[in-house]
C-alpha positions in Angstrom: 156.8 150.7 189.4 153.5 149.8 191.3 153.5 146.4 192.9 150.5 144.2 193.9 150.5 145.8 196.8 150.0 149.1 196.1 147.1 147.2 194.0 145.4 146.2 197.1 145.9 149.5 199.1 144.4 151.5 196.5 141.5 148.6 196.1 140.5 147.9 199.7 141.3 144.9 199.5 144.3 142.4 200.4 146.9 141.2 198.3 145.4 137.8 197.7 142.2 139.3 196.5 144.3 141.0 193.6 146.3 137.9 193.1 142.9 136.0 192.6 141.5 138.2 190.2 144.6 138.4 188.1 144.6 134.6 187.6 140.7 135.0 186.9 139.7 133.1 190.2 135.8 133.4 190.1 135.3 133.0 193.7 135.6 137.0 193.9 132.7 139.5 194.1 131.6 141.0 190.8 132.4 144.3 193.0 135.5 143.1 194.1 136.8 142.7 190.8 135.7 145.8 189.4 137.9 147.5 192.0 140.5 146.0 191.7 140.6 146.1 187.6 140.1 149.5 188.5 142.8 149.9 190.4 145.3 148.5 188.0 144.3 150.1 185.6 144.6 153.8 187.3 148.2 152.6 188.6 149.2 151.6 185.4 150.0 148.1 187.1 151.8 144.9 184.8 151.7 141.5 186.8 155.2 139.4 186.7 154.6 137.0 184.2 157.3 135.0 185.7 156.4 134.7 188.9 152.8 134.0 188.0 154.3 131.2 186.3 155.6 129.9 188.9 152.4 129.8 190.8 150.4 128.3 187.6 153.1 126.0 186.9 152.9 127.3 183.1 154.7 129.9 181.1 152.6 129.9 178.7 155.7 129.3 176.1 156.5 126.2 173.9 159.8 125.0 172.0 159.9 124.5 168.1 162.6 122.7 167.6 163.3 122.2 163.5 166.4 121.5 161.2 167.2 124.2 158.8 164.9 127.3 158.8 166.7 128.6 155.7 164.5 125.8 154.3 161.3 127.2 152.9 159.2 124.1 154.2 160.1 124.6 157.9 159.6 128.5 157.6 156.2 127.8 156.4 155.6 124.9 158.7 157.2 127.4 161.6 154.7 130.1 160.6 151.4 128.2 161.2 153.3 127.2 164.5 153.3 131.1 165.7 150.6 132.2 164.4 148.6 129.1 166.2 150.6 130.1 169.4 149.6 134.0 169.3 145.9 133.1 168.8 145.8 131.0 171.9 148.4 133.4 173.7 151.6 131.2 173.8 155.1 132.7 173.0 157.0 130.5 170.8 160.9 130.2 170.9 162.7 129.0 167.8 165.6 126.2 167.8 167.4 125.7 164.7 169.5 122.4 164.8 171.3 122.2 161.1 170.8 118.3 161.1 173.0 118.1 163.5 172.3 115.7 166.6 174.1 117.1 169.0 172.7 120.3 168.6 169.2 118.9 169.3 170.3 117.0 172.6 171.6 121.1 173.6 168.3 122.8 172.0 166.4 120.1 174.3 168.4 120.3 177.2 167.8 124.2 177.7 163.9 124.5 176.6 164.0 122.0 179.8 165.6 124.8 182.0 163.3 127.4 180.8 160.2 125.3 181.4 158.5 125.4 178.4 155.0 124.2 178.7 155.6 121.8 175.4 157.5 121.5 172.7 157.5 120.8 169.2 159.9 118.4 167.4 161.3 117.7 163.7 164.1 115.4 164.9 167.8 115.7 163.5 168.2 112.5 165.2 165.0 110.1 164.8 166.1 108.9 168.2 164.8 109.3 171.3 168.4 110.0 173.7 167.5 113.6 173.2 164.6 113.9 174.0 165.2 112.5 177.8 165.5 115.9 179.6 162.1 116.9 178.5 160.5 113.6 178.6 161.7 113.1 182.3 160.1 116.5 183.0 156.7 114.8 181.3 156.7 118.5 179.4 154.3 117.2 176.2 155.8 116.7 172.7 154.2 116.4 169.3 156.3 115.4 166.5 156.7 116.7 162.9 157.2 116.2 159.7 159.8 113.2 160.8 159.1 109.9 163.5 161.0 108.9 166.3 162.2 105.5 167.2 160.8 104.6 170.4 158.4 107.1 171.1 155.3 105.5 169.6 153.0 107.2 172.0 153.5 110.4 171.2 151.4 112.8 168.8 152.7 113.3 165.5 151.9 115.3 162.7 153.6 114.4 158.9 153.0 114.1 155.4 152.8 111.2 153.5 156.1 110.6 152.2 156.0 107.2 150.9 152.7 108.1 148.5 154.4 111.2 147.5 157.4 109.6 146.7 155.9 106.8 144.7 153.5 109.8 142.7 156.8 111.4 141.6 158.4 108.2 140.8 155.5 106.9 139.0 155.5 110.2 137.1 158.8 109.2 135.7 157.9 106.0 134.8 155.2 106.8 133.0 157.5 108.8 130.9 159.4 106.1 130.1 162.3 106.2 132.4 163.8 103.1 134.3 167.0 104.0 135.7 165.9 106.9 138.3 168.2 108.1 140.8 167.2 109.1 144.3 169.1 111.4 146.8 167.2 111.4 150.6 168.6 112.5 153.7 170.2 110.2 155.9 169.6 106.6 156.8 168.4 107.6 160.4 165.7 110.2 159.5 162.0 108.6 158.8 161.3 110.9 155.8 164.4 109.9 153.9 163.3 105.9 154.1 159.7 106.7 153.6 160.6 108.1 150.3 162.9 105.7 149.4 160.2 102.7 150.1 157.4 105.0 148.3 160.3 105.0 144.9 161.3 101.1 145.1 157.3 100.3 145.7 156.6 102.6 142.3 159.8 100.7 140.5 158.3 97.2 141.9 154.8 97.8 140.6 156.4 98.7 137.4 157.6 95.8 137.1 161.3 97.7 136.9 164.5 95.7 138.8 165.7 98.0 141.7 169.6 99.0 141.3 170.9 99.8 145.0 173.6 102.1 143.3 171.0 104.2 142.2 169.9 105.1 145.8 171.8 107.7 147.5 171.2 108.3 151.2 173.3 112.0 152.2 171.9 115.1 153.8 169.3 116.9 152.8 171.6 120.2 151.4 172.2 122.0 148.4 175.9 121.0 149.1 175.2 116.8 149.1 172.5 117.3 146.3 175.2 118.6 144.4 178.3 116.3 145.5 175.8 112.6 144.8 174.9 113.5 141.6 177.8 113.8 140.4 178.8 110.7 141.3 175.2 109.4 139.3 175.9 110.8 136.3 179.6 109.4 136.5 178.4 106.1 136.5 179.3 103.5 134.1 175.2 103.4 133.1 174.0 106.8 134.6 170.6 107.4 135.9 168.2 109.4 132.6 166.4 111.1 135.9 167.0 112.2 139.2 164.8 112.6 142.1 165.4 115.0 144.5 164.6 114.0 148.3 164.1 117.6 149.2 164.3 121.1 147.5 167.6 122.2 148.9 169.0 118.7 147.2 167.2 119.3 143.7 168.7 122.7 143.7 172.1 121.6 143.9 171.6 118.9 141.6 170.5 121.2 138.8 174.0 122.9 139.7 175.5 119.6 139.2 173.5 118.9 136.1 174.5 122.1 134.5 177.9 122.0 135.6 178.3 118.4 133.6 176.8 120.3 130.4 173.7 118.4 130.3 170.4 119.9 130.1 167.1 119.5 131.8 165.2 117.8 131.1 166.6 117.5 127.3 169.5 115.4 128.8 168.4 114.0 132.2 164.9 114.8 134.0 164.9 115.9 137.5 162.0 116.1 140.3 161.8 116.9 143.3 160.3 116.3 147.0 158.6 119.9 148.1 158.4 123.1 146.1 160.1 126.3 146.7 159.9 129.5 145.3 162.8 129.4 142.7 161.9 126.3 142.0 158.3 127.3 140.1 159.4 130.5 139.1 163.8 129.5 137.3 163.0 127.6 134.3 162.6 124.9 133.5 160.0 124.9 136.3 160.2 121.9 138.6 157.6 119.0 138.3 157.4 118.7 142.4 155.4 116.8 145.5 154.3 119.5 147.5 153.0 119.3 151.3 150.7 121.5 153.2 153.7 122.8 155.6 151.7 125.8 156.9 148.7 123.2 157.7 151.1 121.1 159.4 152.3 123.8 162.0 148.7 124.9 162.6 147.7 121.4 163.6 150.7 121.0 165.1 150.7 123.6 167.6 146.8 123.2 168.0 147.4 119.0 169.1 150.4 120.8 171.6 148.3 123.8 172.9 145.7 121.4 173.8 147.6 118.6 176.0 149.3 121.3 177.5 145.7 122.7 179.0 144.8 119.1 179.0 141.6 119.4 177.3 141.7 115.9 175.5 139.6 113.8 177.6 141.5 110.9 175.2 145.2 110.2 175.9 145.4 108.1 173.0 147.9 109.4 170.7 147.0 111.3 167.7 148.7 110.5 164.3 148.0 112.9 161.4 149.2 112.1 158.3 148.6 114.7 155.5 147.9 114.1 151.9 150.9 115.5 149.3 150.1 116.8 145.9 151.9 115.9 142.4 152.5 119.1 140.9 153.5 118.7 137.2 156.1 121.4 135.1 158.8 121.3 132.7 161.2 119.9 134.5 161.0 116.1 134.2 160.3 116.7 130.5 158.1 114.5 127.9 157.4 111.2 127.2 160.5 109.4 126.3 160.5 108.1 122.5 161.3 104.2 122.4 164.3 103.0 120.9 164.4 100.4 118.1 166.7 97.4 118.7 167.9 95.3 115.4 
């Protein structure tokens, strides 16, 4: 295999000349150059990527760290991360931490050793403790999809949780129901209390009395969605609609639902926060919010790519919050018919 030197012996010129015009120096000869491309090119020479990286102090790679890429919503959102990354020639490596903390803090811990020029972060956590071995590296970060306590300064990209949550809920409302059970992720994670706040602000304008046993906080799975409602539709005075904190949890409550032998949305209507496939295609067809999760990986990646070559003149932080979209089916059902009292 041909080295850099071999390079230089067949150019004319030293080893430094060749090193120069492989990291596109322009302080070499127009001559010069065309020798040496020359040269590498007849010798069938590849520069180490690693140890130009090394010299650059880049690698020209970057972390995306997300929760559950079974999820259709962080596929997407991973897709418009890569295909961001290519374009501006960054390598991408994919972390996948199944809500699980700990598994971030590890994720973290060894896109630190491999000196990733930035990373990308939907937080299992919402806490900042994990983020230390990067942060103390000052390798950038730009959030998704979920905030972090404590790290106000950084760039974040998210939708708007708390107006989609209040659209659906509204939705409902408008069809006449007032006992609407919710099931969000856990306490911890921003997205689960945005939508609960966007729900209780819907129920509030509504003049409708919020019941704290009708809010569910779990974990956004099929497994929980499933598990929660359940325990709704056991209540003394059960919820007539359910809304789903994310897909995977609106999946397993239809399971649920069905498994009771109720109907939707004949018995009970159900919604749910971000659309999959199967959910617009199994009847009855989910009345969802949807967010732009390709969108959000593209600008993403492009608010990363960008501190890491450090063209933003402005350090101020950049917070982009995307709109969501009501998307009405059969799901949450008609207009409920008033009943007559006396």
């Amino acid at each position: 295999m041909p080295t850099i030197y071999d390079v230089a012996k067949r150019a004319g010129v030293s080893a430094m000349t060749v090193s120069r015009v492989i990291n596109g120096k322009k302080d070499v000869k127009p001559e010069t150059r065309e020798k040496v491309l020359k040269a590498i090119e007849e010798l069938g020479y590849v520069p180490n990527s690693l140890a130009r990286s090394f010299v650059l102090q880049k690698t020209k790679t970057i972390g995306l760290v997300i929760t559950d890429i079974t999820n259709p919503f962080f596929t997407t959102l991973a897709r418009g991360v890569e295909d961001t990354a290519m374009k501006n020639q960054f390598s991408v490596i994919f972390c996948n931490t199944d809500e699980d903390p700990e598994k971030e803090v590890l994720y973290l811990e060894l896109l630190a050793r491999k000196r990733v020029d930035g990373v990308i972060l939907a937080s299992a956590s919402g806490k900042r403790t994990p983020l230390k071995s990067i942060l103390l590296r000052n390798i950038p970060v730009v959030l998704i999809d979920r905030e972090v306590d404590g790290l106000g300064d950084l760039d974040i990209v998210k939708g708007d949780s708390i107006y989609g949550a209040y659209l659906l809920t509204k939705h409902l409302i408008d069809l006449g129901h007032k006992r609407i059970g919710i099931i969000v992720g856990s306490k911890n994670i921003s997205t689960a209390e945005d939508r609960v706040e966007g729900y209780k602000k819907a129920l509030i304008e509504s003049g409708i009395t919020i019941d704290e046993e009708l809010i569910r906080f779990a974990k956004y799975s099929r497994e929980d969605g499933y598990r929660v409602t359940k325990e709704l539709l056991n209540l003394e005075n059960p919820p007539t609609a359910i809304f789903g904190g994310n897909n995977f949890i609106a999946v397993g409550a239809m399971m649920a639902i069905r498994d009771c032998g109720l109907r939707v949305p004949e018995d009970i209507a159900l919604v749910s926060f971000d659309d999959i496939e199967s959910l617009s295609q199994v009847y009855p067809f989910f009345t969802v919010v949807t967010q732009p999760a390709y969108s959000m990986g593209v600008i993403a990646a492009e608010l990363l790519i960008r501190r890491i070559e450090d063209k933003d003149r402005v350090r101020e932080r950049r917070r982009v919050i995307l709109q969501p979209e009501l998307i009405i089916r059969e799901s949450a059902g008609e207009k409920l018919k008033e009943e007559v009292v006396g």
